[in-house]
N, C-alpha and C positions, 0 to 999 in steps of 0.2 A: 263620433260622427263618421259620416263614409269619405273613406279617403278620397282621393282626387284620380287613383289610377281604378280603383273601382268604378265610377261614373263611366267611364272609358272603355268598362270591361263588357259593353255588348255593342253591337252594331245591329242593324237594322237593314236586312236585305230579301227585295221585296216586300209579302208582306208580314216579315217572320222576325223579331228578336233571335240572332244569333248570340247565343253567350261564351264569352274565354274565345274571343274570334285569335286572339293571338296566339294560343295554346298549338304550338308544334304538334302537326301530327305523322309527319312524313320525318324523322329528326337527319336523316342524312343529305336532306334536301331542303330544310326549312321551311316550306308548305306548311301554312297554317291553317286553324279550322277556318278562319276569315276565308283565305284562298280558297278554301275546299266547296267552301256556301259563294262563293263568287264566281268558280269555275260551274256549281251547278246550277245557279241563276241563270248564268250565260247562256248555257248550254241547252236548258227547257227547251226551249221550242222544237229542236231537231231531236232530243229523247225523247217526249212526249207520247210520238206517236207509236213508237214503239216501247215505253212504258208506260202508259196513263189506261188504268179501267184494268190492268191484271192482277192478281196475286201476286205479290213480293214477297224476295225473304231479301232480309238488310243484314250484311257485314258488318255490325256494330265492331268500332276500336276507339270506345270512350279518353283513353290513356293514349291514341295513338298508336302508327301500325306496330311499334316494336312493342307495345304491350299487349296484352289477353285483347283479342279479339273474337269474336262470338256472333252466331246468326240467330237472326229474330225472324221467325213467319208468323206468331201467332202477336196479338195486344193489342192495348191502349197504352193510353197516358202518352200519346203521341200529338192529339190535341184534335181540335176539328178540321183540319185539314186535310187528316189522315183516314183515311176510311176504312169500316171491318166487311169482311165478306162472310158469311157460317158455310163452311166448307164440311161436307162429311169425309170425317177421316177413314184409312182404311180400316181400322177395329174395329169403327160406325159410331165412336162420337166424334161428336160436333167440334170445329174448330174455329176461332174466328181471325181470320187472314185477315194482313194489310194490303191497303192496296191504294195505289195517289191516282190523284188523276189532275192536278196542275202541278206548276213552278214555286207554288208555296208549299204544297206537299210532299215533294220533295227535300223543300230544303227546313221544311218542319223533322225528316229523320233526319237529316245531314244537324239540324242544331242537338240532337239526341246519339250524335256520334255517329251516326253512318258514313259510311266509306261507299261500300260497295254496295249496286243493285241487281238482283239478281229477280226473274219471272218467270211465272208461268208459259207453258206452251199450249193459254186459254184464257180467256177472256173471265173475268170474275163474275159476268152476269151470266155465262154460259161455260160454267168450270166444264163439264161433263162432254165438251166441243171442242177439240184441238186443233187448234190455229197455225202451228209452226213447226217446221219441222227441224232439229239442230244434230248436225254432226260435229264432236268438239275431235278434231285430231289431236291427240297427246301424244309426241315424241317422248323417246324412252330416252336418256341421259348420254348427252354425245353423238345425238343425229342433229345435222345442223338445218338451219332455218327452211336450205334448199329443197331438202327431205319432202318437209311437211308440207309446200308450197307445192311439191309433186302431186303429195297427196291429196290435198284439196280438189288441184283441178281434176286427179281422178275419180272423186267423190260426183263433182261436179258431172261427170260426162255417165257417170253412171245413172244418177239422176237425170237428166237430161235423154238418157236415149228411153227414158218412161215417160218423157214428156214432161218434163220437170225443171222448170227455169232455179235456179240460186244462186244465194249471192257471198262473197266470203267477208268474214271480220276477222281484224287480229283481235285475241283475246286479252291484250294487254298481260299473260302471261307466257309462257316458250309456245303457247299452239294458235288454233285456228279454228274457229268455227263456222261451216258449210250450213248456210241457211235458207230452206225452204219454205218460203209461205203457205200457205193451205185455206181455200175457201170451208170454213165448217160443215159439216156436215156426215163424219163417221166418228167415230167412239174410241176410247180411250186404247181398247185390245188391239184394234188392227192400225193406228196410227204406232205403238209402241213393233207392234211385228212385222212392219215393212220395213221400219227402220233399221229392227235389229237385222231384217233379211241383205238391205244394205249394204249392213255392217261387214254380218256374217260371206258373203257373196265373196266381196274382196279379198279377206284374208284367208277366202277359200283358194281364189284364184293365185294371190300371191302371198301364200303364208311364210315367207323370208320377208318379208315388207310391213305386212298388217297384223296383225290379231285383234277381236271383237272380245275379249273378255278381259275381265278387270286385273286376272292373273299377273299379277308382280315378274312372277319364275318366267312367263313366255312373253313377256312384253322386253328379252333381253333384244338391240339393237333393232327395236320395230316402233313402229308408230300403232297407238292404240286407236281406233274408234269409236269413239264412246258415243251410244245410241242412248243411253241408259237417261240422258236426257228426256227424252221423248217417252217414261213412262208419267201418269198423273201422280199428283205430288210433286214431281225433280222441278227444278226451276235450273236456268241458265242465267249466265252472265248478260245482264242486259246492253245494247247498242249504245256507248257514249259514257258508261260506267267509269270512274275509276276506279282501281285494283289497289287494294292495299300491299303494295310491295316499295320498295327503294325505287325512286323515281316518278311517284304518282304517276303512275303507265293508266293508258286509256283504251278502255274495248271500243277498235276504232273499226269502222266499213271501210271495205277499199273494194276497189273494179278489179274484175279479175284480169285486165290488161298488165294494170298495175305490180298486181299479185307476182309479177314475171319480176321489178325491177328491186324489191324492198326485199334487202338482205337479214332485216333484223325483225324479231318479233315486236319487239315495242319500240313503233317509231313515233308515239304522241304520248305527250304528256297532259296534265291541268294546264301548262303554261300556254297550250296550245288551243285553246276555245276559242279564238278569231277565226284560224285556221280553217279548223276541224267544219265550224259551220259555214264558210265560208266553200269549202267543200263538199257539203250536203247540199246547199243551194247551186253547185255550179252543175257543169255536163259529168262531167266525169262520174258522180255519184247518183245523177237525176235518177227516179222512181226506183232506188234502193233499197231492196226488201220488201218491194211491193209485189204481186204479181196475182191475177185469178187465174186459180189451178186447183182442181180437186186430187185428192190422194187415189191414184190408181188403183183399180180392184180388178181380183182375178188374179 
C-alpha cells in the first residue's frame, strides 16, 4: 500500500499538483522544489506582465542546480496550461515554442523542474515584431560590481540621447541588463543592427573598458556587451526569474537612482518575494519597463 510519507509527497499550489515539493533544489541553501513553486506562485502577478504571451526557453535542473541542467524552447507534455507557438526556424522548419501566459503556467514548468525563465524579445502572436531591446553587460573576472554599474548608466545615456528611456535589472548573475522597451513595428535586421551599432559605438569610443564581441582573448579586464540578445531566436533572462546558482539569486529591476547605492550583483533571493513585489507596486519601481517609444531610424 502507499506509505504515509508518499501521500505527503505533492502539494497543491495554485492550480497545479507540485510533486517531491521537498526535493532540494538549491543543496547549499536548502530551497526546495516546494519553495521554488511558492516563490513563483508569489511572484505571478509582477512576472506576468513581462512574461505571459512570449516564447520561453526553460532552465530545466530536474536533480537540482548542482546536477545536469538543460534548456527546453521546444515541447509538450507540459500539460494545458502550457501553450505551443509554431515558430519558423532559421533552416525553415517549423518549431513549436512554449509559452505561459498565467500563474498556473508557470508553475506547471516549475513542477517539470524549471528554475530558470528566459524570453523572447517578441511577443508569440507577433514573433516577426520585436518588442524589447536588452543590453546584458558581462564583466570579464575581477572587475568589481562598480565597473558594470558604470557601464550601465553609460548604456543608459547612450540610449537616451536617441531618445530612448531604459531601465536596469540585476541579472541575478555578476552583470546587468539595460533594458529598452519598443512599440512594435520594425523587423528583426534592424532591431538586431542598432543594438549591435550600440554595442559596437562604445567599445569604439572606449576600447580599454568595452568590447562588442564574444572574444574570450579581448574581453581581458573589460566589460562585454552583449547585444547578441537582440538577434530572433536569443531569448533573455526574464524580470523576476530565478537563476539556478548557490543562493537562488533573482533577476531583480531596480531604478537607476538606486543602481548608484547596491554594491553587490545579487541582492535578492526566492526568500525575498514579499519584498521584491512589494517594490514593484511602490514609487520607486512604478511603470518599470514600461515606455512608448519606437526604435530610431536613420
Amino acid at each position: 500500500g502507499l506509505k504515509a510519507r508518499d501521500v505527503t509527497a505533492r502539494r497543491t499550489i495554485g492550480g497545479i499538483d507540485i510533486t517531491h515539493p521537498d526535493r532540494v533544489i538549491f543543496p547549499q541553501d536548502g530551497f526546495t522544489k516546494g519553495d521554488l513553486a511558492a516563490y513563483y506562485h508569489a511572484i505571478a502577478p509582477v512576472m506576468l506582465p513581462f512574461a505571459a504571451g512570449r516564447p520561453v526557453s526553460l532552465l530545466r535542473c530536474p536533480d537540482g542546480v548542482a546536477g545536469v541542467c538543460f534548456f527546453q524552447k521546444h515541447g509538450d507534455g507540459f500539460g494545458s496550461h502550457v501553450d505551443t507557438v509554431s515558430i519558423v526556424e532559421k533552416d525553415g522548419d517549423t518549431g513549436d515554442y512554449l509559452s505561459i501566459r498565467d500563474a498556473d503556467g508557470v508553475l506547471a514548468c516549475v513542477q517539470m523542474g524549471t528554475v530558470e525563465f528566459h524570453g523572447w524579445g517578441a511577443r508569440a502572436d507577433a514573433v516577426e515584431a520585436p518588442d524589447r531591446l536588452v543590453f546584458d553587460l558581462d564583466p570579464d573576472e575581477g572587475l568589481d560590481f562598480t565597473a558594470v554599474t558604470r557601464a550601465a548608466r553609460q548604456v543608459r545615456e547612450r540610449l537616451s540621447a536617441l531618445g530612448l528611456a531604459s531601465f536596469a535589472m540585476l541579472t541575478g548573475g555578476k552583470g546587468i541588463h539595460v533594458i529598452a522597451p519598443l512599440t512594435p513595428g520594425h523587423g528583426w535586421a534592424d532591431h538586431a543592427a542598432f543594438a549591435k551599432h550600440i554595442a559596437g559605438s562604445m567599445a569604439l569610443d572606449k576600447p580599454d573598458r568595452f568590447v562588442a564581441t564574444m572574444s574570450k582573448a579581448k574581453r581581458k579586464g573589460r566589460i562585454f556587451i552583449d547585444w547578441l540578445r537582440n538577434q530572433r531566436g536569443n531569448s533573455a533572462i526574464l524580470p523576476y526569474s530565478v537563476r539556478a546558482r548557490a543562493g537562488a539569486p533573482v533577476a531583480a529591476p531596480v531604478g537607476w537612482g538606486e543602481l548608484e547605492t547596491i554594491g553587490q550583483a545579487q541582492l535578492y533571493s526566492i526568500a525575498d518575494a514579499p519584498h521584491l513585489i512589494e517594490r514593484a507596486r511602490s514609487g520607486a519601481l512604478r511603470g518599470w519597463g514600461t515606455a512608448r517609444q519606437s526604435l530610431p531610424t536613420g
